[in-house]
KETIVEX-174284 format. One record per residue (C-alpha): residue number from 1; residue in one letter; chain; x, y, z. Coordinates in steps of 0.02 Angstrom, whole numbers. Layout:
<rec NUM; "a"; "A"; <X; Y; Z>>,
...
This chain:
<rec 1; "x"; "A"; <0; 0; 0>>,
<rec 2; "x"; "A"; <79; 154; -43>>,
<rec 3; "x"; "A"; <106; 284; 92>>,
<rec 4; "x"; "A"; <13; 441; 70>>,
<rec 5; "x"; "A"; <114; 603; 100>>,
<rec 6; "x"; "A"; <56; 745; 211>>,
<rec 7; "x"; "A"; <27; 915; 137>>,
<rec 8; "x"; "A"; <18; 1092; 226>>,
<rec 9; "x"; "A"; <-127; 1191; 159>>,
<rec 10; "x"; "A"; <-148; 1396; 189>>,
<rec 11; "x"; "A"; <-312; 1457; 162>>,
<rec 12; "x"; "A"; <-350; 1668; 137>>,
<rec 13; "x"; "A"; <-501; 1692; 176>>,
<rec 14; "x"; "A"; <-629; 1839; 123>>,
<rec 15; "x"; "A"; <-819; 1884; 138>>,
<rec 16; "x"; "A"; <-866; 1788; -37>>,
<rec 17; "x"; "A"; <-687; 1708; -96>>,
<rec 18; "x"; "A"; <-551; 1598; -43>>,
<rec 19; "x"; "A"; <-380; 1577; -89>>,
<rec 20; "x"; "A"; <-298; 1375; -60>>,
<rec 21; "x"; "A"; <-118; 1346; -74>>,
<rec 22; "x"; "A"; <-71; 1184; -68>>,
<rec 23; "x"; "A"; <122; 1129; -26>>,
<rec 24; "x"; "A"; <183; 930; -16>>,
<rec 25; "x"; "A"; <350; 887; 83>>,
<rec 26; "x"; "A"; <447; 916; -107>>,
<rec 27; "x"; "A"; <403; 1088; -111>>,
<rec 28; "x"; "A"; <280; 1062; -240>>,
<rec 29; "x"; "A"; <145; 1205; -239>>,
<rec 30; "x"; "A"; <-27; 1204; -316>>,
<rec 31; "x"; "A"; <-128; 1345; -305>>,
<rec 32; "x"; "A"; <-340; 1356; -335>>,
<rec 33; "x"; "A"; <-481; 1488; -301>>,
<rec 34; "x"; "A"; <-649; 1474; -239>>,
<rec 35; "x"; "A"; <-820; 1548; -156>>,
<rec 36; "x"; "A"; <-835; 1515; 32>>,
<rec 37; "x"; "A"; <-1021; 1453; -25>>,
<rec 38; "x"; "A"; <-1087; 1289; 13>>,
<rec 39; "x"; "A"; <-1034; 1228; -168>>,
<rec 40; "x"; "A"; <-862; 1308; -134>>,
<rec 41; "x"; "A"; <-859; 1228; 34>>,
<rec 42; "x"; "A"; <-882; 1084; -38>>,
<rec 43; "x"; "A"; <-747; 1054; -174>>,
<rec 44; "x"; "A"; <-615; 1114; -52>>,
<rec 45; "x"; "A"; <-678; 979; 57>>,
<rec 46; "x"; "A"; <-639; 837; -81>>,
<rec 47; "x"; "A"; <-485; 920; -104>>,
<rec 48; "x"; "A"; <-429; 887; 64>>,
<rec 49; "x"; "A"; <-358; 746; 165>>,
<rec 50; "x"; "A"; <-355; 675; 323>>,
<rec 51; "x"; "A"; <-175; 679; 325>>,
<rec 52; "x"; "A"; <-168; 861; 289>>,
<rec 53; "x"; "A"; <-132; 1011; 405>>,
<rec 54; "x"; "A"; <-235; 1167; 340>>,
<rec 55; "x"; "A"; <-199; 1341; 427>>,
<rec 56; "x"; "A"; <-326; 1495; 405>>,
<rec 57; "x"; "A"; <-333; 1661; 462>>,
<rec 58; "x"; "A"; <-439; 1689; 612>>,
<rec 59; "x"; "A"; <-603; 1777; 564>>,
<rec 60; "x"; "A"; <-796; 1754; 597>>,
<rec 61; "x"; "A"; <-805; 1627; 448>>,
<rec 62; "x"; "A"; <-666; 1525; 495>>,
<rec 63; "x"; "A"; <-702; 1453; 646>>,
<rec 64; "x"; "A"; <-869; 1376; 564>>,
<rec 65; "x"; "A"; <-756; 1309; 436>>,
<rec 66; "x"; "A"; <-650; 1237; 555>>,
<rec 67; "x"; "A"; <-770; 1130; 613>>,
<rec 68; "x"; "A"; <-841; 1082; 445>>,
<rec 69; "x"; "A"; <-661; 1026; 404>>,
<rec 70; "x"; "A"; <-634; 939; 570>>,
<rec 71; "x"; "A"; <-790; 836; 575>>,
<rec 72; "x"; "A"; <-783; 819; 376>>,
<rec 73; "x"; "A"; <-638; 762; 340>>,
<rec 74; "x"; "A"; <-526; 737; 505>>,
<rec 75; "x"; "A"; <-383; 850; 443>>,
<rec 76; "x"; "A"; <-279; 957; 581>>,
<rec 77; "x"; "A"; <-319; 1130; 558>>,
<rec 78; "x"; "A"; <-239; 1281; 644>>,
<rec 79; "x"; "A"; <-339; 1460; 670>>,
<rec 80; "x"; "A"; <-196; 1579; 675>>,
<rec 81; "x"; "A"; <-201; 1764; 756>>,
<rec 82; "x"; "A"; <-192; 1894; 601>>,
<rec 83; "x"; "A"; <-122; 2005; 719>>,
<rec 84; "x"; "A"; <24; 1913; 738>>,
<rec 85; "x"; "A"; <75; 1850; 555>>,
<rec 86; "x"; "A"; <228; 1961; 506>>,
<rec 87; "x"; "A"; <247; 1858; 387>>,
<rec 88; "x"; "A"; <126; 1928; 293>>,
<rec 89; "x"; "A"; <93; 2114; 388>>,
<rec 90; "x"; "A"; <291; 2151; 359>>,
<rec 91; "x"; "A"; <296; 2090; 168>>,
<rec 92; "x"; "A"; <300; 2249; 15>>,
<rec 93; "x"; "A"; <191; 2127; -85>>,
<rec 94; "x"; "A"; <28; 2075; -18>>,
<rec 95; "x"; "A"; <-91; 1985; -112>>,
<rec 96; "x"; "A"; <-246; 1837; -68>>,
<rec 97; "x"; "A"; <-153; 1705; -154>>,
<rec 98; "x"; "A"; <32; 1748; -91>>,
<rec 99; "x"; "A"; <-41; 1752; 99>>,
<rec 100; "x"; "A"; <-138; 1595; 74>>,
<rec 101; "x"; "A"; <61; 1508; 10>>,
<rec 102; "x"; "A"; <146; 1617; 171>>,
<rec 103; "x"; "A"; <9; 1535; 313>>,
<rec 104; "x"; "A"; <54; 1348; 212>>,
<rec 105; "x"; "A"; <241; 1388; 235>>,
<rec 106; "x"; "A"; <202; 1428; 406>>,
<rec 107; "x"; "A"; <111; 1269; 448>>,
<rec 108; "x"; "A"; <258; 1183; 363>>,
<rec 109; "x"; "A"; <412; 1242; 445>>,
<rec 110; "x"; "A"; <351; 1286; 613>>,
<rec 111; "x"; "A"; <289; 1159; 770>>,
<rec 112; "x"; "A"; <105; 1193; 798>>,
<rec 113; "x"; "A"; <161; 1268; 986>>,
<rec 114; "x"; "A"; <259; 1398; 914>>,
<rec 115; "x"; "A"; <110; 1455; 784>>,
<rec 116; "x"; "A"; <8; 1627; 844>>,
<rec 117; "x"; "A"; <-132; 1492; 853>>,
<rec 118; "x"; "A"; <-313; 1558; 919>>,
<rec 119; "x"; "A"; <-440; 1439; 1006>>,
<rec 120; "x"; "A"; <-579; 1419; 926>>,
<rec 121; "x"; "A"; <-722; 1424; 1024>>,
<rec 122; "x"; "A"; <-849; 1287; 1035>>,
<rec 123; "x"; "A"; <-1022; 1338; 962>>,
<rec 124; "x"; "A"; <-1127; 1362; 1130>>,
<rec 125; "x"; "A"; <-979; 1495; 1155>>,
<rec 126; "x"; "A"; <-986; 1569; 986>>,
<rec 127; "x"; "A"; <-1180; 1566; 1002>>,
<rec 128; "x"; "A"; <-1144; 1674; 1195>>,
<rec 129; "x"; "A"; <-1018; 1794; 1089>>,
<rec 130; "x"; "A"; <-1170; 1832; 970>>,
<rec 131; "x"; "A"; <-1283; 1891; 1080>>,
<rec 132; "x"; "A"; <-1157; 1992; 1180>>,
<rec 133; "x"; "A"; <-1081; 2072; 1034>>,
<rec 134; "x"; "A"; <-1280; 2124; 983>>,
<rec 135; "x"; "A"; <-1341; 2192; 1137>>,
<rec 136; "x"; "A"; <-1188; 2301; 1166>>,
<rec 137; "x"; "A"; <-1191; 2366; 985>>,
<rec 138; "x"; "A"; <-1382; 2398; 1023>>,
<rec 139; "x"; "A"; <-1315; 2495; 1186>>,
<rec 140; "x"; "A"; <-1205; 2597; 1090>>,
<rec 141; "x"; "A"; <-1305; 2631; 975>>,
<rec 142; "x"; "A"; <-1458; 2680; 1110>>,
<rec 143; "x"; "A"; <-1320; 2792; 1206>>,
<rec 144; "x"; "A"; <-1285; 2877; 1013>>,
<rec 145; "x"; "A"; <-1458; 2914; 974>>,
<rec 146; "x"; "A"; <-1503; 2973; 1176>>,
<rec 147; "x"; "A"; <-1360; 3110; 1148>>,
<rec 148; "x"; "A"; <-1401; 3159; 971>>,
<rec 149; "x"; "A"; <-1582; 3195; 1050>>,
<rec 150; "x"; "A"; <-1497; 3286; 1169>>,
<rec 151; "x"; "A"; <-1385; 3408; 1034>>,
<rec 152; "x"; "A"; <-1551; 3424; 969>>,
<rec 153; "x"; "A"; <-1639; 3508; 1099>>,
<rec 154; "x"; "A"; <-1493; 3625; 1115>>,
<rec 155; "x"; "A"; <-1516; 3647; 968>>,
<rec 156; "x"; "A"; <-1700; 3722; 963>>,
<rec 157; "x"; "A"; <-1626; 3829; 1130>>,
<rec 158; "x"; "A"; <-1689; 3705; 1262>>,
<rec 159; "x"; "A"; <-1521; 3717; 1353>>,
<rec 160; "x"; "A"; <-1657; 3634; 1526>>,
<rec 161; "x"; "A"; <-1629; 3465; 1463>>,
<rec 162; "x"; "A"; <-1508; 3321; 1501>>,
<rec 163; "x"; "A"; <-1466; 3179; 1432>>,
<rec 164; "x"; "A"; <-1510; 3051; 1574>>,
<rec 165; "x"; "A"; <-1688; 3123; 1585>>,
<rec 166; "x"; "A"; <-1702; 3064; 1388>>,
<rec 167; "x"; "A"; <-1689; 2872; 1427>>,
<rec 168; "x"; "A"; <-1872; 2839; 1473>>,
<rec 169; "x"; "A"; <-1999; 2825; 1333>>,
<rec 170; "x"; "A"; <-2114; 2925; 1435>>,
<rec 171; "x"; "A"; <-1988; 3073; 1475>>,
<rec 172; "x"; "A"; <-1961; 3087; 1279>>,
<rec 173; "x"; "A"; <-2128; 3120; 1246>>,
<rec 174; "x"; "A"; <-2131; 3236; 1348>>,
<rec 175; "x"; "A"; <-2026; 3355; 1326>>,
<rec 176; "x"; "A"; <-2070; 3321; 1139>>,
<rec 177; "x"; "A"; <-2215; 3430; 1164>>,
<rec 178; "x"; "A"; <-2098; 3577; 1186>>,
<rec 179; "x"; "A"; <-2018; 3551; 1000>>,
<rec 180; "x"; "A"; <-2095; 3625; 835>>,
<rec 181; "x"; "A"; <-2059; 3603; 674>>,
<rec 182; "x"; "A"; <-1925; 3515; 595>>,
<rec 183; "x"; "A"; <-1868; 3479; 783>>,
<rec 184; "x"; "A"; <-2029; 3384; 816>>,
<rec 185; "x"; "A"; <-2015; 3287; 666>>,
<rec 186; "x"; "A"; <-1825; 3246; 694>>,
<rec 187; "x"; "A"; <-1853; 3215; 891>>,
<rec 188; "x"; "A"; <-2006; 3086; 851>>,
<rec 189; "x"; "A"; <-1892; 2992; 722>>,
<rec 190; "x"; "A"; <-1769; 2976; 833>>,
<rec 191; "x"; "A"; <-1879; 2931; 989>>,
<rec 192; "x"; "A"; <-1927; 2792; 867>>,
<rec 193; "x"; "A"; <-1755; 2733; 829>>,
<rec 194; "x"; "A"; <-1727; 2738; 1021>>,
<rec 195; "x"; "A"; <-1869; 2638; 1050>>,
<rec 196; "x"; "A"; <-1823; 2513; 946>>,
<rec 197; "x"; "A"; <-1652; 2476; 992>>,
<rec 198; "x"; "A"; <-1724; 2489; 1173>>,
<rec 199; "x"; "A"; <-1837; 2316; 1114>>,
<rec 200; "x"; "A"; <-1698; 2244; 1024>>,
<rec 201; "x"; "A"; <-1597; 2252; 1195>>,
<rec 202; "x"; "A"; <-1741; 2181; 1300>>,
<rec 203; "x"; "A"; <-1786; 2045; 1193>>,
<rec 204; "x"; "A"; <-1572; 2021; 1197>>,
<rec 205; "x"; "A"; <-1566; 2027; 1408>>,
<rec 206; "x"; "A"; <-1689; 1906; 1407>>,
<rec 207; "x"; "A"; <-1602; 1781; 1296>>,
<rec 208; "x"; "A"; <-1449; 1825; 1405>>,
<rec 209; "x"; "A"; <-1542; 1789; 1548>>,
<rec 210; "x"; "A"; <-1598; 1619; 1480>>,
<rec 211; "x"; "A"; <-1405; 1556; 1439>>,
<rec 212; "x"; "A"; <-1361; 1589; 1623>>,
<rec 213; "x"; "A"; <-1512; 1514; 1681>>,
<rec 214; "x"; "A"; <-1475; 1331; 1613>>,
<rec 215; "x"; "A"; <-1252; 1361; 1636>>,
<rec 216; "x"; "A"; <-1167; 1262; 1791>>,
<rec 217; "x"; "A"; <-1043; 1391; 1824>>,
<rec 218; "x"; "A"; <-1162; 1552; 1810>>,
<rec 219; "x"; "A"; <-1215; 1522; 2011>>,
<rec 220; "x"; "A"; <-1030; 1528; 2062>>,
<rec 221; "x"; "A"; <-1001; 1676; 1956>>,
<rec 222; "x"; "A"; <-1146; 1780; 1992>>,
<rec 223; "x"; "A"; <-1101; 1762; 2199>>,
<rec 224; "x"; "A"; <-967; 1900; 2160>>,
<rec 225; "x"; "A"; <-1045; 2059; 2216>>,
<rec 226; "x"; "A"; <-1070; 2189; 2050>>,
<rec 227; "x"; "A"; <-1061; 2026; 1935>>,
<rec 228; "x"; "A"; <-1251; 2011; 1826>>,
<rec 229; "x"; "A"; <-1308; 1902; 1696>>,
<rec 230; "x"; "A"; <-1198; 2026; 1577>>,
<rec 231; "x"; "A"; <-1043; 2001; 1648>>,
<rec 232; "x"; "A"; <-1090; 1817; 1658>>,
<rec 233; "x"; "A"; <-1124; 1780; 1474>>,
<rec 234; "x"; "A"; <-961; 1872; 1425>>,
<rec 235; "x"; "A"; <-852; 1769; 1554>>,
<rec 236; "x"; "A"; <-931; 1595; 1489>>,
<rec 237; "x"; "A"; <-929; 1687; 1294>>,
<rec 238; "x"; "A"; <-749; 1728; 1298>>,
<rec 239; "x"; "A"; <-665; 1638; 1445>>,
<rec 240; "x"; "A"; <-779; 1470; 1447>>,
<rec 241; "x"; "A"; <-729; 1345; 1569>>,
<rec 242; "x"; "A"; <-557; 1428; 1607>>,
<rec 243; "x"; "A"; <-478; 1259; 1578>>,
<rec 244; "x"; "A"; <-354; 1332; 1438>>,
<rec 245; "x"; "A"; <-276; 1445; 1552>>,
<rec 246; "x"; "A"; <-150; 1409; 1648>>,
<rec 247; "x"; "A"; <-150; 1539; 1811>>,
<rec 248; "x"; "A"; <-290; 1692; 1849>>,
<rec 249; "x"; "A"; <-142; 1811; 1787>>,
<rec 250; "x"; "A"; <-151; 1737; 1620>>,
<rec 251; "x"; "A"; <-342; 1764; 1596>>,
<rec 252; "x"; "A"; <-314; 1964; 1649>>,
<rec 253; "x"; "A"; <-169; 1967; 1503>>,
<rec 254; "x"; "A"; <-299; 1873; 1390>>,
<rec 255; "x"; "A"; <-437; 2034; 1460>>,
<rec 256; "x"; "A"; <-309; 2163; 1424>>,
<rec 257; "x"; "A"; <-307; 2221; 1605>>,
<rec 258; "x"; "A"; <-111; 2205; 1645>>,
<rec 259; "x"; "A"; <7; 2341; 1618>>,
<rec 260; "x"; "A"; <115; 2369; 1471>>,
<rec 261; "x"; "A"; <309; 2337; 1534>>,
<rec 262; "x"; "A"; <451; 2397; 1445>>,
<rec 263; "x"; "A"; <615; 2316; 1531>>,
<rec 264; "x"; "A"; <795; 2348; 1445>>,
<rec 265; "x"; "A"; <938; 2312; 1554>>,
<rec 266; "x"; "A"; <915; 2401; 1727>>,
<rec 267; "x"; "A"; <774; 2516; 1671>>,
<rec 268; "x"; "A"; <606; 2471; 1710>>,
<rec 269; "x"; "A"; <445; 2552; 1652>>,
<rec 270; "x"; "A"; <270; 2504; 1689>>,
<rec 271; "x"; "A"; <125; 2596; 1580>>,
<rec 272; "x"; "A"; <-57; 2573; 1554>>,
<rec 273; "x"; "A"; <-160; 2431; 1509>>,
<rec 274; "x"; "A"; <-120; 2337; 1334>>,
<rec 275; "x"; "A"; <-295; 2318; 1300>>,
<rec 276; "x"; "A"; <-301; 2174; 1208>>,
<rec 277; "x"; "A"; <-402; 2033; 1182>>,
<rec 278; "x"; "A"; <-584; 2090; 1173>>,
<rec 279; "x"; "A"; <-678; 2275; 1225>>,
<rec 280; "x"; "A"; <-814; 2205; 1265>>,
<rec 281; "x"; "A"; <-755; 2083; 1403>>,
<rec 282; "x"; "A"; <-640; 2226; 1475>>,
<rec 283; "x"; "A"; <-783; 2363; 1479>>,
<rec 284; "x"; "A"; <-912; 2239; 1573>>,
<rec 285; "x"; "A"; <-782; 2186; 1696>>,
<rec 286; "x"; "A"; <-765; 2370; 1738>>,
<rec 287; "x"; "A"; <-936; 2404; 1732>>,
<rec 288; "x"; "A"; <-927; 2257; 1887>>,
<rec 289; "x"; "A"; <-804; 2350; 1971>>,
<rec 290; "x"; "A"; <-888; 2492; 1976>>,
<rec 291; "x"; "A"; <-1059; 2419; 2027>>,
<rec 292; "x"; "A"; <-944; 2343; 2184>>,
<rec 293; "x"; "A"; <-878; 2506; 2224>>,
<rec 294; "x"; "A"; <-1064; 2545; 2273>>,
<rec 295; "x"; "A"; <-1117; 2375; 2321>>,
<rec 296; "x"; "A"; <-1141; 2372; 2526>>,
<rec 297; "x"; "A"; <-1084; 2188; 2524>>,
<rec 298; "x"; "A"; <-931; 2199; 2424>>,
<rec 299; "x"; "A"; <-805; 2086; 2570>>,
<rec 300; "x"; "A"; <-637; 2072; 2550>>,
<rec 301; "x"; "A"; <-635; 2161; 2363>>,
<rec 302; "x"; "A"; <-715; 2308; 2418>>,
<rec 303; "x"; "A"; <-575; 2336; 2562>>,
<rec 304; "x"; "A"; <-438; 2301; 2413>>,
<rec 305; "x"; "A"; <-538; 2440; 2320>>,
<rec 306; "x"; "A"; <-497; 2563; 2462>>,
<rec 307; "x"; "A"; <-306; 2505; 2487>>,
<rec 308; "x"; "A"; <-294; 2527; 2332>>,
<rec 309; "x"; "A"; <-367; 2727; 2296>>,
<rec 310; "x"; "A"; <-266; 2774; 2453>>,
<rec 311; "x"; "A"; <-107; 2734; 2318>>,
<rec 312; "x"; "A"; <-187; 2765; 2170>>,
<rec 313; "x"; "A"; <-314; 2869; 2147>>,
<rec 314; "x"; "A"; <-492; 2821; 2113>>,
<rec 315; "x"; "A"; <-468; 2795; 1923>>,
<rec 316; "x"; "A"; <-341; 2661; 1912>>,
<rec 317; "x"; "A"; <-379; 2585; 2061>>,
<rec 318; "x"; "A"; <-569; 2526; 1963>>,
<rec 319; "x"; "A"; <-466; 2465; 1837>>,
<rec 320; "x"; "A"; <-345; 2357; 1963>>,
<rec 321; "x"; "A"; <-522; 2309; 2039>>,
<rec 322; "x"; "A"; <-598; 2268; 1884>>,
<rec 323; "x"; "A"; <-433; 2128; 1845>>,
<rec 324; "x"; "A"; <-465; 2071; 2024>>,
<rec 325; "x"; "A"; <-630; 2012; 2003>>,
<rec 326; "x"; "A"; <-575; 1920; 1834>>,
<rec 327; "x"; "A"; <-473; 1830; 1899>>,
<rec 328; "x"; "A"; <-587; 1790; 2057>>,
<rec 329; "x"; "A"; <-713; 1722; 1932>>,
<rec 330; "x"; "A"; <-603; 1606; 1859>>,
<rec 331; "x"; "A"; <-530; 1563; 2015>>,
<rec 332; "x"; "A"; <-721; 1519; 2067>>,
<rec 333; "x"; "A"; <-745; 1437; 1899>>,
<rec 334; "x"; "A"; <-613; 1313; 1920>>,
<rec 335; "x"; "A"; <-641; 1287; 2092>>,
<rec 336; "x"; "A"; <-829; 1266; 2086>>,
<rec 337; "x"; "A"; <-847; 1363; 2238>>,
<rec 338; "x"; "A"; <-957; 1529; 2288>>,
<rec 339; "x"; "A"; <-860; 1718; 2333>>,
<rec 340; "x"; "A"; <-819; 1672; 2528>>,
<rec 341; "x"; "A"; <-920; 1853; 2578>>,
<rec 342; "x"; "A"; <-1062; 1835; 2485>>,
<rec 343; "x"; "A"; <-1194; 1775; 2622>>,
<rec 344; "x"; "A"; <-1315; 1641; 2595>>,
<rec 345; "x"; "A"; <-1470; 1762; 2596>>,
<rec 346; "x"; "A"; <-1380; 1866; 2481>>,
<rec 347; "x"; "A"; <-1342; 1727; 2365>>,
<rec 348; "x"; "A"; <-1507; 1676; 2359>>,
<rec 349; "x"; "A"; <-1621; 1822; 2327>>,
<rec 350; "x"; "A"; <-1487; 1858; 2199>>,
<rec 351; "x"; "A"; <-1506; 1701; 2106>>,
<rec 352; "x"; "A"; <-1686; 1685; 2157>>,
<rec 353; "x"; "A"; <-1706; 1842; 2038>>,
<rec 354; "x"; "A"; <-1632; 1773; 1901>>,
<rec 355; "x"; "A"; <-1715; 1616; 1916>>,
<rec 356; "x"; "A"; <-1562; 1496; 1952>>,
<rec 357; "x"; "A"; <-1555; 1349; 2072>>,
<rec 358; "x"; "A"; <-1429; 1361; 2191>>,
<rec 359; "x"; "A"; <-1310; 1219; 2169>>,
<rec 360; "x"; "A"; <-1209; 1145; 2344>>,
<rec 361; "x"; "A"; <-1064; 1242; 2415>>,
<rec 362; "x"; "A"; <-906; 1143; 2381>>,
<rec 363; "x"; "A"; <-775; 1130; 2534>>,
């Protein structure tokens, strides 16, 4: 039986197209295009191999088609960071087909540890990510229209009104009355708009709501004081189980919520957070911090909060919070324990409102 050869494949992917280089052990290279549709889908997966390693660019289509070419065809494929591909960033000449033959010469020459490889995310996790990402673009896009109401008014010389007394349906209306003219018409088109992003983010929260409802680790989670059903779906959307990450400090690197540090020989400089990994994940874990700053049963996190504005200042001292309860939530993730202050009636009307059934305490 004659022995069949591995190939490295590097696919470049784009919103309709594909680019597939194909390279064997000789160096040989073949080269095809084709539409990421399900036809398109489908010849590259009779081109492939189980023998093959494919790598891909990480995107929002790629991680489906990761798992159409793992459960299809049982080929080794690699999701790789964009962000981190010089090989292709710091090239002069950048086209779909030569990045597609630079990510299968990648595959090829390096060991899969040393690859800027991304975890792909399993599809109840991709599913969380969804409805995250939707209800905070429907928040933005609430807080947008609330404060182009509000330039409005100035506008038409009612100087009177701010912008937190425009976020109830009923408040709009009326100080609507007061507007004439093209001002009325504008303000009721936009009280429209407001209202329906407002549904969009209800009908969202609920949904939210639903996902932590039926998860084993949202009860542990949501026994951190300041920590909601939010800040729960974006831990289990973007963290998961935890189980890929080795140490809490390594989950507030993956947030973004550790300090840049610049070290050359005896000089060393600390700045401000890198702010990587994703906004969304990093702006509800402050939003936590700050709801603990005013919770009255915020334990042993709220006393770090004030040792740590006596040296800090109020500012950066949310922002050390907000990496301290991060990594407390994984922490209680892996553990499968409850926060040590939260008390037992506070744990239960808490999950009580959200409908969850309070699992054991673990010792």
């Amino acid at each position: 039986m004659e022995d069949v050869k591995r190939r490295y494949v590097g696919i470049d992917l784009a919103k309709r197209s594909m680019e597939v280089c194909f390279l064997t052990e000789e160096g040989k290279t073949t080269r095809w295009s084709a539409k990421t549709d399900v036809e398109g889908r489908k010849r590259l997966v009779r081109q492939l191999r189980a023998e093959d390693v494919v790598g891909v660019e990480a995107c929002v289509f790629a991680f489906s088609l990761q798992r159409q070419l793992r459960e299809v065809v049982g080929c080794e494929v690699i999701v790789l960071n964009p962000g981190r591909l010089a090989i292709i960033h710091q090239s002069t000449n950048k086209t779909d087909k030569l990045d597609a033959y630079r990510i299968g010469l990648m595959v090829s020459r390096f060991d899969r540890s040393e690859l800027p490889e991304v975890t792909v995310p399993s599809e109840r996790e991709e599913e969380m990510r969804t409805y995250v990402s939707a209800k905070q673009f429907f928040t933005d896009s609430r807080t947008r229209l609330i404060n182009r109401l509000h330039a409005l008014y100035v506008q038409a010389g009612i100087t009177d009104v701010e912008g937190r007394e425009l976020k109830t349906v009923a408040e709009r209306e009326k100080r609507a009355l007061g507007l004439k003219g093209f001002f009325g018409v504008t303000a009721a088109a936009l009280g429209r708009e407001i209202a329906a992003a407002e549904s969009n983010i209800d009908v969202l929260e609920k949904e939210l709501e639903r996902i932590v409802a039926t998860d084993e680790l949202a009860p542990y989670l949501l026994s951190v004081p300041g920590v909601g059903p939010n800040v729960v779906t974006a831990f289990l959307a973007f963290i998961g189980n935890g189980d890929r990450f080795a140490n809490a400090a390594q989950v507030a690197n993956y947030a973004g919520l550790v300090p840049r540090v610049d070290c050359s020989g005896e000089t060393e400089r600390r700045g401000g957070i890198t702010k990587c990994g994703n906004p969304i994940l990093r702006r509800l874990m402050l939003q936590a911090a700050w709801s603990l700053t005013r919770s009255k049963d915020g334990g042993r996190l709220k006393v770090k909060y004030a040792y740590f504005v006596e040296r800090k200042g109020k500012m950066r001292s949310v922002v050390a919070l907000a990496r301290k309860i991060l990594e407390l939530l994984w922490i209680l993730a892996q553990r499968r324990q409850y926060y040590a202050d939260c008390t037992e009636a506070r744990l239960a009307a808490k999950l009580k409102r959200y409908g969850i059934v309070k699992l054991e305490r673990v010792a």
